[in-house]
VOPAGU-2260 file (C-alpha; in pm, 1 decimal, decimal comma):
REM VOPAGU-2260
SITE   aa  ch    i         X         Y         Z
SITE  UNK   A    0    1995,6    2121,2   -2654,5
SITE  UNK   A    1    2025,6    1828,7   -2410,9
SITE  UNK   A    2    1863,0    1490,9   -2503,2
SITE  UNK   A    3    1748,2    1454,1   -2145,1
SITE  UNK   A    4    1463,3    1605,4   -2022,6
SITE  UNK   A    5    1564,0    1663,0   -1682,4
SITE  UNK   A    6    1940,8    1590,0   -1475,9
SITE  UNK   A    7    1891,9    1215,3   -1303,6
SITE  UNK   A    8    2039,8    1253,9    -957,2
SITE  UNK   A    9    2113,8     903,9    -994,4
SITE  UNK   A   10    2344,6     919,5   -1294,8
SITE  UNK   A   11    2665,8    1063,3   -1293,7
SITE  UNK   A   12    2901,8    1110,4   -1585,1
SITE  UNK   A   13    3272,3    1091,1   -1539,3
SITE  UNK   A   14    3584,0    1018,0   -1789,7
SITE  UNK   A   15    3925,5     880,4   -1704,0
SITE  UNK   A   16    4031,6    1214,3   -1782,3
SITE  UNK   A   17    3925,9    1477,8   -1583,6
SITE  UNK   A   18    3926,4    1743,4   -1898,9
SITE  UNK   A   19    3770,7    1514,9   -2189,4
SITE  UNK   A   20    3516,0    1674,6   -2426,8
SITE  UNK   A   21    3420,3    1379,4   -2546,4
SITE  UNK   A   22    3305,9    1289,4   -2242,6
SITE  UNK   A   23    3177,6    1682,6   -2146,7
SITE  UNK   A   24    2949,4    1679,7   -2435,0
SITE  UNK   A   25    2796,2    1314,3   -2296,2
SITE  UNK   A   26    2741,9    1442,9   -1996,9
SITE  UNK   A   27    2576,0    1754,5   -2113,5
SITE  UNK   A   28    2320,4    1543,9   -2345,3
SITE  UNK   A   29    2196,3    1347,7   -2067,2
SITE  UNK   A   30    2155,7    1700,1   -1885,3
SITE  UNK   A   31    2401,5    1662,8   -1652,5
SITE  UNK   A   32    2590,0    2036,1   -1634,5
SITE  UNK   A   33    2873,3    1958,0   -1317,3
SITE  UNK   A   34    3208,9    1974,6   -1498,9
SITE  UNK   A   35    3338,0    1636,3   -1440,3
SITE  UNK   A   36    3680,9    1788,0   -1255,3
SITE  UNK   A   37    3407,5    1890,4    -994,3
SITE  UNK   A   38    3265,3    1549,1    -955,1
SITE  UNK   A   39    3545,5    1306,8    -950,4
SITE  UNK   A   40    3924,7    1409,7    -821,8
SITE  UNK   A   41    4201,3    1250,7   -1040,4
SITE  UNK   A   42    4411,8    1187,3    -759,0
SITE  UNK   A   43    4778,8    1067,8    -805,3
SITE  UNK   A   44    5059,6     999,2    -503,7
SITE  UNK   A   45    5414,1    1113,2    -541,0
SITE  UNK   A   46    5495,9     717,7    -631,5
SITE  UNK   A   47    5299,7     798,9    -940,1
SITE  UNK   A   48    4998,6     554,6    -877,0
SITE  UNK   A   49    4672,3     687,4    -956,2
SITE  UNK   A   50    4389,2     738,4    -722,6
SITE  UNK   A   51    4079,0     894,7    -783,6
SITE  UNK   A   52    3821,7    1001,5    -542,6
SITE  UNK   A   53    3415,8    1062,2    -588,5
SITE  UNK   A   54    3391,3    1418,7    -454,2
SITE  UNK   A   55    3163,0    1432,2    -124,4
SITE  UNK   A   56    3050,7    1658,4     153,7
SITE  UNK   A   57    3428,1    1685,7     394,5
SITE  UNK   A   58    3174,4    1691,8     687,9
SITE  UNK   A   59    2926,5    1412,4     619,5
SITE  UNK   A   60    3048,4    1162,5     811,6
SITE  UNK   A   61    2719,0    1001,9     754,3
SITE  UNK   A   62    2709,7     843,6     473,7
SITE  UNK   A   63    3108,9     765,5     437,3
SITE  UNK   A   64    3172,2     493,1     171,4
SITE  UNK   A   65    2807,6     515,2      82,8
SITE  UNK   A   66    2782,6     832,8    -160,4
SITE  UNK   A   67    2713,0     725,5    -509,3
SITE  UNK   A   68    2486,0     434,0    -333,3
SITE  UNK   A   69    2192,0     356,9    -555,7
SITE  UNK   A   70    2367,8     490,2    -869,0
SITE  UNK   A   71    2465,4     439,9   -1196,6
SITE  UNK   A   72    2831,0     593,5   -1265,2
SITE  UNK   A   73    2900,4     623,2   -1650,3
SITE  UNK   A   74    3270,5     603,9   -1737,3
SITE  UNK   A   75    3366,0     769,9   -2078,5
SITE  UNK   A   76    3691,6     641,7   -2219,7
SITE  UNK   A   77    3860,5     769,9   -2528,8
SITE  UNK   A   78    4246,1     795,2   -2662,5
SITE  UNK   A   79    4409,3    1062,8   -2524,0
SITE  UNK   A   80    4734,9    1249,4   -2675,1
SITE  UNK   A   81    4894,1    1262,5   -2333,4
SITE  UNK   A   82    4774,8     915,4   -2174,1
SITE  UNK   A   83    4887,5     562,1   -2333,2
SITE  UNK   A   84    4637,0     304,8   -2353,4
SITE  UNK   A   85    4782,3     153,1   -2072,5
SITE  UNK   A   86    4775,0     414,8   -1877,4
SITE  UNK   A   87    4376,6     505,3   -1953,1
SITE  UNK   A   88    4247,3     134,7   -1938,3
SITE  UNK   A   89    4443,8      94,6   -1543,1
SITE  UNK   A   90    4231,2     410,3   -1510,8
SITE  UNK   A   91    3916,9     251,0   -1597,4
SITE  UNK   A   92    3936,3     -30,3   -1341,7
SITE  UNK   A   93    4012,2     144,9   -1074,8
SITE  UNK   A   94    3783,9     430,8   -1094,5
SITE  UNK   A   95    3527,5     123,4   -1184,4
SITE  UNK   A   96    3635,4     -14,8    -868,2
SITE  UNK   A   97    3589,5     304,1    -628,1
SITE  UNK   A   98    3280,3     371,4    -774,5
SITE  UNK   A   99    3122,2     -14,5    -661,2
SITE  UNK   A  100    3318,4      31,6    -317,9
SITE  UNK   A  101    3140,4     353,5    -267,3
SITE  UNK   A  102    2813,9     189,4    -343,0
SITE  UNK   A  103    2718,1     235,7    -703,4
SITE  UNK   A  104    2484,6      13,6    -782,2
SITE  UNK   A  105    2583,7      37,3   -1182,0
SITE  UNK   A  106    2849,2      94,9   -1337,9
SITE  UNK   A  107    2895,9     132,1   -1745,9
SITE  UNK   A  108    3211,8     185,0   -1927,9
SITE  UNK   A  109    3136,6     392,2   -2289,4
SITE  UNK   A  110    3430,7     332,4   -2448,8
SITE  UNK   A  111    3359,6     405,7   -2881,3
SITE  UNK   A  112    3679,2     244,3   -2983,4
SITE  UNK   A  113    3735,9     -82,3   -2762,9
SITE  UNK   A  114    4076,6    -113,9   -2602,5
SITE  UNK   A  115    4271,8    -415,0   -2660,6
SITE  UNK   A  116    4050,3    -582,3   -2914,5
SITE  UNK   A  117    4276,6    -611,5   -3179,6
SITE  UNK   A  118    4393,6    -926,0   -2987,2
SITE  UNK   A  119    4091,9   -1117,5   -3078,3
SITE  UNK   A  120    4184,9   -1469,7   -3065,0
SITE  UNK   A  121    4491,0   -1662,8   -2884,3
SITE  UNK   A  122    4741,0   -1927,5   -2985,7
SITE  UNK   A  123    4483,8   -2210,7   -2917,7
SITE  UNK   A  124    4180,6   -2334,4   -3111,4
SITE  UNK   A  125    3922,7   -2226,4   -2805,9
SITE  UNK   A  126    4103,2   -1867,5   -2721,3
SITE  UNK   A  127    3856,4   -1695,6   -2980,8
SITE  UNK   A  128    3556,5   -1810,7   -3125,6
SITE  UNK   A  129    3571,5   -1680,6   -3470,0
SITE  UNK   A  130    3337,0   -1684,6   -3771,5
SITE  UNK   A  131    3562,5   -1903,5   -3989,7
SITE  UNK   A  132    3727,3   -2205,8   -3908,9
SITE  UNK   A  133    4065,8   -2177,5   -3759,0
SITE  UNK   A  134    4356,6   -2338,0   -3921,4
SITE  UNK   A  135    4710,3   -2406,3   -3809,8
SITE  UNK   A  136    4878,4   -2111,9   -4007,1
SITE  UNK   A  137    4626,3   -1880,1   -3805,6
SITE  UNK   A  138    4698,5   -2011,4   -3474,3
SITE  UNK   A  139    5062,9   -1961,7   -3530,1
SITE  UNK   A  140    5026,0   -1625,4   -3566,1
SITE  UNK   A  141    4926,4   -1565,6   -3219,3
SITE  UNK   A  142    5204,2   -1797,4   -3145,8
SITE  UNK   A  143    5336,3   -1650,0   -2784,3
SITE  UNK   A  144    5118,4   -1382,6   -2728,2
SITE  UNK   A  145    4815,2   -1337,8   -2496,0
SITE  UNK   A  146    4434,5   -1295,7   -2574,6
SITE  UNK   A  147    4444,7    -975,0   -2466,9
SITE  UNK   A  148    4095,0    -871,9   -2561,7
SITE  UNK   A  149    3953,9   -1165,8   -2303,6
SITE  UNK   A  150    4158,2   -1013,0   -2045,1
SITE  UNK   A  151    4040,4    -657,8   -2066,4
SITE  UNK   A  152    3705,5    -776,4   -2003,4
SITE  UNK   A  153    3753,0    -996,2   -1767,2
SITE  UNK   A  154    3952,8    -751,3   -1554,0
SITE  UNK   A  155    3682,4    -497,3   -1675,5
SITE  UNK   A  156    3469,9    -697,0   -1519,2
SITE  UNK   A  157    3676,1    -805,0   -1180,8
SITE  UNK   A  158    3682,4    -419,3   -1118,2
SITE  UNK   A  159    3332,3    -354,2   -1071,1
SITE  UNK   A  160    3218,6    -307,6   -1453,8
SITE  UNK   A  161    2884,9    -407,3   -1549,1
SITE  UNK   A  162    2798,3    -300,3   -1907,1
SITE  UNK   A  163    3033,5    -183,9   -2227,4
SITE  UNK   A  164    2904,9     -12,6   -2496,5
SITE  UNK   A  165    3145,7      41,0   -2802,7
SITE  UNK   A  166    3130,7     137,4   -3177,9
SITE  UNK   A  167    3175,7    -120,8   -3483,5
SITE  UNK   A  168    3336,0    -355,4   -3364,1
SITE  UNK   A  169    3475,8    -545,6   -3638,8
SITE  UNK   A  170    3549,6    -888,4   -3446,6
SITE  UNK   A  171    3294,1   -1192,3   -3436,9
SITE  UNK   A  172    3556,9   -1321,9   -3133,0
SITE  UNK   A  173    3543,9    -979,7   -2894,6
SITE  UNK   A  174    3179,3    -947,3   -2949,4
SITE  UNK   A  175    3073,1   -1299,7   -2872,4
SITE  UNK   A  176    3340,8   -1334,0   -2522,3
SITE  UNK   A  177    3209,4    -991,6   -2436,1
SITE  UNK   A  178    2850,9   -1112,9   -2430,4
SITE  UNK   A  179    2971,9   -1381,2   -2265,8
SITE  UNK   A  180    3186,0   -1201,0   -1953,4
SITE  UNK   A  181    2898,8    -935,6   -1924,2
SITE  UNK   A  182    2605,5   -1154,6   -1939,3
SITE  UNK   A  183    2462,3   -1006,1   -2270,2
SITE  UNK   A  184    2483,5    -652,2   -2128,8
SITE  UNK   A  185    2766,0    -571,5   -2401,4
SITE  UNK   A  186    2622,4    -339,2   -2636,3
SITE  UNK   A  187    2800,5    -269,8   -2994,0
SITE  UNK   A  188    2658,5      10,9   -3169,6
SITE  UNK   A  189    2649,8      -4,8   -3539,2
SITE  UNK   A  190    2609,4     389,4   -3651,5
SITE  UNK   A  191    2415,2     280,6   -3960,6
SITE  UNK   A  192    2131,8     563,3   -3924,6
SITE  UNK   A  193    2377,9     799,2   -3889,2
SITE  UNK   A  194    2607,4     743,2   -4193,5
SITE  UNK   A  195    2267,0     665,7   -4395,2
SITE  UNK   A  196    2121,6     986,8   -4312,3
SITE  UNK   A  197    2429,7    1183,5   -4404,6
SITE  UNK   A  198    2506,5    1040,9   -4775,8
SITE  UNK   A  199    2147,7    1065,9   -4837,7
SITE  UNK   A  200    2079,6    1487,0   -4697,3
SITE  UNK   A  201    2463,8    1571,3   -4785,5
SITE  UNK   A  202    2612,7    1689,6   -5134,3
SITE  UNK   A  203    2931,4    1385,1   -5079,7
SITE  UNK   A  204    2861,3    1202,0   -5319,3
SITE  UNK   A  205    2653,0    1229,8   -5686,5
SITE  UNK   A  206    2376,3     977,4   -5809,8
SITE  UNK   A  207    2031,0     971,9   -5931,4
SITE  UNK   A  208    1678,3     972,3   -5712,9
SITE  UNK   A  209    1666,3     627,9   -5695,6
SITE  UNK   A  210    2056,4     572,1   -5651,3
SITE  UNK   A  211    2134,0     549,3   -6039,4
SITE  UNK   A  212    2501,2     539,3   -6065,7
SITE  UNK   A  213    2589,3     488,9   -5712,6
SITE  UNK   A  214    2801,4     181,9   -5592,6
SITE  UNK   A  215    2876,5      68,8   -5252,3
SITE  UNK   A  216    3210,0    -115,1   -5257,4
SITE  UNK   A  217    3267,2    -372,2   -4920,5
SITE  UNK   A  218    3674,1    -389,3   -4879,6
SITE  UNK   A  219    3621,4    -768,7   -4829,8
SITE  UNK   A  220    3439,6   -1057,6   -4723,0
SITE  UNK   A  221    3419,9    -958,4   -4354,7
SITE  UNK   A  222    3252,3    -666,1   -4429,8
SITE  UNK   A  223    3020,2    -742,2   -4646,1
SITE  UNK   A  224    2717,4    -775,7   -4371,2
SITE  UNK   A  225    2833,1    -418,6   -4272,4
SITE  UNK   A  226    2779,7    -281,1   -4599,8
SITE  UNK   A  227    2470,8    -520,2   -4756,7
SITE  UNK   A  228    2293,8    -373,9   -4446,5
SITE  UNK   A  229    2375,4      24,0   -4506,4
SITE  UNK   A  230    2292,4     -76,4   -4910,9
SITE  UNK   A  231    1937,0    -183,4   -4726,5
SITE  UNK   A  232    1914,7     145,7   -4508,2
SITE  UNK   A  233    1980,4     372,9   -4831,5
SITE  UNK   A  234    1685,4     230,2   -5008,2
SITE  UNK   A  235    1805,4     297,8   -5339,7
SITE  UNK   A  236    1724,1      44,3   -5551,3
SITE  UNK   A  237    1914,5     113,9   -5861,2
SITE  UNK   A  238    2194,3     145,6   -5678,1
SITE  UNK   A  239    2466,7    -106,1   -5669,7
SITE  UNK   A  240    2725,6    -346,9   -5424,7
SITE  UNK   A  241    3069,0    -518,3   -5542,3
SITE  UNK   A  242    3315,0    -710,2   -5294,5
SITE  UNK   A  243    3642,2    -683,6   -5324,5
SITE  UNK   A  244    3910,0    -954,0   -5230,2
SITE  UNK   A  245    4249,9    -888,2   -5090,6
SITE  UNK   A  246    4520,1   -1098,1   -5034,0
SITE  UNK   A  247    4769,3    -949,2   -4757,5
SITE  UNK   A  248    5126,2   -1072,7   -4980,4
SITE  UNK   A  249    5321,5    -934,8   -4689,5
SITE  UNK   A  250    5283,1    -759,2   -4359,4
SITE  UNK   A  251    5169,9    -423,9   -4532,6
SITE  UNK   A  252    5153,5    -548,3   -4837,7
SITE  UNK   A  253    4800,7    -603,9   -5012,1
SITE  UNK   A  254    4652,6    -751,5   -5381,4
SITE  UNK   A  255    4286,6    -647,9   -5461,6
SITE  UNK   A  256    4106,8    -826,4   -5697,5
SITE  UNK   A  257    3699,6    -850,0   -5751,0
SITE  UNK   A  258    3601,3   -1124,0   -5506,6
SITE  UNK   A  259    3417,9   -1434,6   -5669,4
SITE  UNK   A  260    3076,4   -1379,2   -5482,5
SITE  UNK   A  261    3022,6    -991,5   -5550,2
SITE  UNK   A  262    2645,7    -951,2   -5635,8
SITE  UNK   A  263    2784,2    -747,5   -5970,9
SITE  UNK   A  264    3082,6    -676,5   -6191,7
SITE  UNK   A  265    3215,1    -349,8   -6307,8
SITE  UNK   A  266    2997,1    -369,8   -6624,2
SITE  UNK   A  267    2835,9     -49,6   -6647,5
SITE  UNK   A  268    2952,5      86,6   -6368,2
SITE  UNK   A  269    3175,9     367,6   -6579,6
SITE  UNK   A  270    3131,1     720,9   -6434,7
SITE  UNK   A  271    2970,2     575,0   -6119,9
SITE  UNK   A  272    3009,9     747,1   -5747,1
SITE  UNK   A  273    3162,8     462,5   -5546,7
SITE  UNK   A  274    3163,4     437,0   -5148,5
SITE  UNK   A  275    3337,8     228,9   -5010,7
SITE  UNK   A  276    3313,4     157,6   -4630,7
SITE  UNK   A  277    3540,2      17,0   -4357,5
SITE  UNK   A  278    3526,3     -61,0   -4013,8
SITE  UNK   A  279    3860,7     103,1   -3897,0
SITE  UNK   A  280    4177,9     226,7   -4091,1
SITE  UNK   A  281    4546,5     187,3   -3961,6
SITE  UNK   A  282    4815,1     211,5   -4244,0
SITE  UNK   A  283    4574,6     298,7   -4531,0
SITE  UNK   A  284    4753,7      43,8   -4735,4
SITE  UNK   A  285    4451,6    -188,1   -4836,6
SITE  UNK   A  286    4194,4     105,6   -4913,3
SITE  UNK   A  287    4472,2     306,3   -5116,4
SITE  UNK   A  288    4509,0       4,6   -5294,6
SITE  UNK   A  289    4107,0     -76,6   -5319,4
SITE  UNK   A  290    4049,1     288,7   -5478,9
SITE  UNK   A  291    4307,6     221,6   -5678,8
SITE  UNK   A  292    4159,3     -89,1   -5818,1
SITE  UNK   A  293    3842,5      97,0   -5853,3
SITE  UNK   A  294    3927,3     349,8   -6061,0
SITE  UNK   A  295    3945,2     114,2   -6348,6
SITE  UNK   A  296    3573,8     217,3   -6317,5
SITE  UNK   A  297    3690,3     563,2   -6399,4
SITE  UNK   A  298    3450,0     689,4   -6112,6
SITE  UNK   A  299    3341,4    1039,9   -6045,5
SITE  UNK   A  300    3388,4    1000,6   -5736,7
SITE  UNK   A  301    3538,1     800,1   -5455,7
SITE  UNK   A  302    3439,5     846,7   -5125,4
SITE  UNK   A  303    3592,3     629,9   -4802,2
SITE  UNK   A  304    3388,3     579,9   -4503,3
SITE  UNK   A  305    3566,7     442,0   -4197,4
SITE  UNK   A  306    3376,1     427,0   -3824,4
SITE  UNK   A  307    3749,9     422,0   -3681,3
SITE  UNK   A  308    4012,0     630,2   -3798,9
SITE  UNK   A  309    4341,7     584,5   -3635,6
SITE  UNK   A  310    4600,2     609,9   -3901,5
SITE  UNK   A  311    4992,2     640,0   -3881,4
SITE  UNK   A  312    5124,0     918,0   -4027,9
SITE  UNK   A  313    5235,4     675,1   -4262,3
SITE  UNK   A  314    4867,8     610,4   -4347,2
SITE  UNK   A  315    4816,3     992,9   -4384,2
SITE  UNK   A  316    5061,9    1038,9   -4622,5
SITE  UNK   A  317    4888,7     717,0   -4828,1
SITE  UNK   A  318    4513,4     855,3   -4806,9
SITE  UNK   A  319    4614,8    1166,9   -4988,3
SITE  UNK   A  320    4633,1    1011,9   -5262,2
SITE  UNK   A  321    4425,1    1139,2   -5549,6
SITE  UNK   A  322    4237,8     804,0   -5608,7
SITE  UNK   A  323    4076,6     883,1   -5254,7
SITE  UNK   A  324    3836,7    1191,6   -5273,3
SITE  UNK   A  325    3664,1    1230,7   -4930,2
SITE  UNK   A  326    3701,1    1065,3   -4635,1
SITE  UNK   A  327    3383,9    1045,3   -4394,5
SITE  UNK   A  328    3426,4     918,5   -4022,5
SITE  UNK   A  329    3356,8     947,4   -3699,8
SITE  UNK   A  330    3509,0    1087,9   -3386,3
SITE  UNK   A  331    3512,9     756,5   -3214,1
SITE  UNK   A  332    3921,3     860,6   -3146,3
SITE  UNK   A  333    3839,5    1208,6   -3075,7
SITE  UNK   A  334    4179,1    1342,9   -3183,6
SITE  UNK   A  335    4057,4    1340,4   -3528,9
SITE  UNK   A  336    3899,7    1686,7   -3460,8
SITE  UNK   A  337    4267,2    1837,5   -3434,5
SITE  UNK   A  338    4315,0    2002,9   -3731,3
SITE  UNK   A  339    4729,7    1897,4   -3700,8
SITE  UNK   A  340    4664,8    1572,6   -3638,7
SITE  UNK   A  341    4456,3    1529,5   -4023,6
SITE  UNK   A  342    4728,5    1760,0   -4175,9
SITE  UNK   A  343    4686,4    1729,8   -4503,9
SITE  UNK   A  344    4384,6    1523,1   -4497,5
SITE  UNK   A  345    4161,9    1789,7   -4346,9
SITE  UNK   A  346    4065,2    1862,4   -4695,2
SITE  UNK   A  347    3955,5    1608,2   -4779,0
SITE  UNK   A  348    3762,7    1454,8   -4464,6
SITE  UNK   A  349    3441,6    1522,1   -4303,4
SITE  UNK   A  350    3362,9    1401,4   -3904,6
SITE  UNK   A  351    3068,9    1288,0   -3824,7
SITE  UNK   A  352    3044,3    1321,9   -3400,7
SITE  UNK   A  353    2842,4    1098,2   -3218,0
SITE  UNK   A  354    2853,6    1207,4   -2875,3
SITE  UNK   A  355    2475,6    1300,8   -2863,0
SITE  UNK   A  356    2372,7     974,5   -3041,4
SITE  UNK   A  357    2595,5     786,2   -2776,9
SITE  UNK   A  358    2401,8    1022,3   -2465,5
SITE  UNK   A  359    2089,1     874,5   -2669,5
SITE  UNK   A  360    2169,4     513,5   -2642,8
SITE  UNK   A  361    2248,0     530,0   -2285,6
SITE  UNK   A  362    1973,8     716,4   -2196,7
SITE  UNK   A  363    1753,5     398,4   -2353,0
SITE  UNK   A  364    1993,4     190,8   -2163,8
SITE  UNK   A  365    1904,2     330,5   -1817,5
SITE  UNK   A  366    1530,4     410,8   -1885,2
SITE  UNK   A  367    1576,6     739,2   -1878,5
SITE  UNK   A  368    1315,1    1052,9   -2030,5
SITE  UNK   A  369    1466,2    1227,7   -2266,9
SITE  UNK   A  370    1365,6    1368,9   -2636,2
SITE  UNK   A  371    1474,9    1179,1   -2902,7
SITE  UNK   A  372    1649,3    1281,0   -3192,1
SITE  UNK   A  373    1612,6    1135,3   -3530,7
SITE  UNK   A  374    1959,6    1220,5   -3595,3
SITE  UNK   A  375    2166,6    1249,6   -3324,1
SITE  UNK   A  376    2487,2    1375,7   -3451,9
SITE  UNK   A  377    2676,8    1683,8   -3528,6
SITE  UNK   A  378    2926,3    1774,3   -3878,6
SITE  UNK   A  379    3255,5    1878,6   -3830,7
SITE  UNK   A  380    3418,8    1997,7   -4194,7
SITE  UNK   A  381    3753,3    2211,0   -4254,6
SITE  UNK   A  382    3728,0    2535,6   -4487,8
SITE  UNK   A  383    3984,4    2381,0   -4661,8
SITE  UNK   A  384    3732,9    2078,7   -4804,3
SITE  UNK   A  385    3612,9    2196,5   -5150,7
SITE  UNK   A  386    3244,0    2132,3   -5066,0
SITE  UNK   A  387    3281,0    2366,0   -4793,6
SITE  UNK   A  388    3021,0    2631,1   -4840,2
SITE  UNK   A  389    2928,5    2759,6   -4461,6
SITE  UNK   A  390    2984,8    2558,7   -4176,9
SITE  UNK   A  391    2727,2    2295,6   -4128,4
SITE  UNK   A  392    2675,2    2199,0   -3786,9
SITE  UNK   A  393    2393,4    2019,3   -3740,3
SITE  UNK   A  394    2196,5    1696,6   -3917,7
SITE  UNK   A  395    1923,9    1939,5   -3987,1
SITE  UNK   A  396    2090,4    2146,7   -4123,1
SITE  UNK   A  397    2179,7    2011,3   -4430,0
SITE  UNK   A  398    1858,4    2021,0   -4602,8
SITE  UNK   A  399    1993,5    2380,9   -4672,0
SITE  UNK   A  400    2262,8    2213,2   -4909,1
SITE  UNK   A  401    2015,4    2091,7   -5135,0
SITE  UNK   A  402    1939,7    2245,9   -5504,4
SITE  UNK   A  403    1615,7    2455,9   -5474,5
């Protein structure tokens, strides 16, 4: 059932793809039921160059130029299997751009997984304001290269783009020059309900009413704020949190040890269920390891949660690894829902989709009426998982897992 009460004439939904169900099942939250092919044309000349066009009335000759005036135009941007990155941000600024020439008076660009902001910082001290203090061995490593994350927003914002809204991001740098180019009206959602509400109404993990024998584990020091604040969200106050330190030896290469300031040791911590939680995963190299590390513990169970999950196959063929028992994300890169893309994985990983809790947040952004969820998100599990029992869609649903 759709969030919003009622369609707003005066939002429209599009994608920079024109068949993106991602972006479908946004649309359809916020009540908006116009297939998104119908509303925008995905135009492209023989040269190649791309050209979209808001679809209109061919005989108003009225209101030329001035169609979408007075509204907010929503652009939903995700990787695609058939579009670079490239390819799809280009798309974003000019569709941004037709949209403001044809009057929009808003426009917002929904992209869950922010392009380009892996290049947070630039080979000077003041490309990148960071949350530690830069030293020289840090600047050379961006030695030559652009701050590429600056200049997606700022040509984000050149195009017509007035407000982002993304997932986790990990970086201090990207969030504060994002605030900065977009005035505050940069909006990173942190999906803490949603991961809460799952470990707590889901059979993933084993511990006792009050979180006896349950550990969150934070990868390392920069995400420690992440996890202190989902240990705080549990409310499980026998349960406990350990940091771990790595040290990257070489380019994929990682040592874990226990870092110096975790609030407790592996004393008494045999048998325990361990989570440990990431922003994003690319290789798999340093969680691998981590789980590894932890299973000095001798756990019952490991579980790996991850917001953004966009691992080489490489990384695949790491995380299969029996130290790693379940895998929990979300569908930030919506690919993860092809079951050929996890390959072997799919048994062990649960998604966690976020489109309607995304429709939710905008809806809040733009004042709109809608119904609000508590828990805005839908379960996407393989047969293949071994807690598979019957597919569980919905949040709700999962009270149905639990013992009588």
């Amino acid at each position: 059932m759709p969030l919003s009460t009622s369609q707003s004439t005066n939002v429209v939904v599009v994608s920079n793809s024109s068949d993106n169900p991602f972006a479908i099942d946004i649309a359809y939250a916020m009540g908006q039921y116009d297939d998104i092919a119908d509303l925008i044309s995905m135009k492209q000349f023989m040269n190649s160059e791309f050209c979209p066009r808001f679809i209109s009335d061919e005989a108003d000759f009225e209101n030329i130029g001035r169609k979408l005036k007075g509204k907010s135009i929503v652009i939903v941007s995700t990787g695609s299997h058939t579009k670079s990155r490239q390819e799809l941000a280009m798309t974003n600024f000019i569709i941004a751009r037709a949209a403001k020439e044809n009057g929009a008076a808003r426009v917002i660009l929904v992209e869950p997984d922010l392009f380009y902001s892996a290049q947070d910082r630039g080979p000077h001290h003041n490309l990148g304001e960071t949350s530690f203090e830069r030293d020289l061995k840090d600047v050379k490593k961006f030695d030559g290269q652009p701050f590429t994350a600056k200049l997606y927003a700022q040509m984000l914002k050149l195009s017509g783009v007035d407000t982002v809204m993304t997932i986790h991001n990990h970086s201090d740098s990207v969030q504060k020059m994002f605030n900065e180019v977009f005035e505050g009206d940069f909006h990173n959602l942190i999906p803490y309900e949603i991961y809460a509400h799952y470990l707590l109404n889901s059979n993933i993990l084993n511990y006792g009413e009050d979180g006896e024998g349950l550990v969150l584990c934070a990868p390392d020091k920069g995400a420690r704020d992440f996890v202190k604040e989902m240990f705080n969200r549990l409310g499980l106050s026998k349960a406990k949190f350990i940091m771990l330190d790595k040290e990257r030896t070489h380019e994929r290469k990682v040592e874990i040890t226990l870092h110096k300031e975790s609030e407790h040791t592996f004393d008494g911590l045999d048998g325990a269920s361990i989570i440990l939680f990431d922003d994003m995963v690319r290789t798999g190299s340093t969680v691998v390891k981590s789980c590894q590390f932890l299973r000095q513990i001798n756990p019952q169970r490991m579980v790996f949660a991850v917001s953004h999950f966009y691992a080489s196959d490489e990384g695949r063929e790491r995380m299969a690894h029996p130290a790693l028992g379940e895998i929990l994300t979300l569908n930030t890169l919506p690919t993860i829902l092809n079951r050929d893309e996890q390959g072997r994985l799919r048994k062990k990983m649960v998604v966690l989709k976020v489109e309607k809790w995304l429709a939710q947040e905008l809806c809040n952004i733009l004042d709109l009426p809608q119904t609000q969820e508590a828990n805005p998100y839908k379960i996407d599990m393989s047969s293949k998982n071994p807690r598979f029992k019957r597919k569980i869609w919905f949040s709700e649903e999962l009270q149905e897992l639990q013992p009588k």
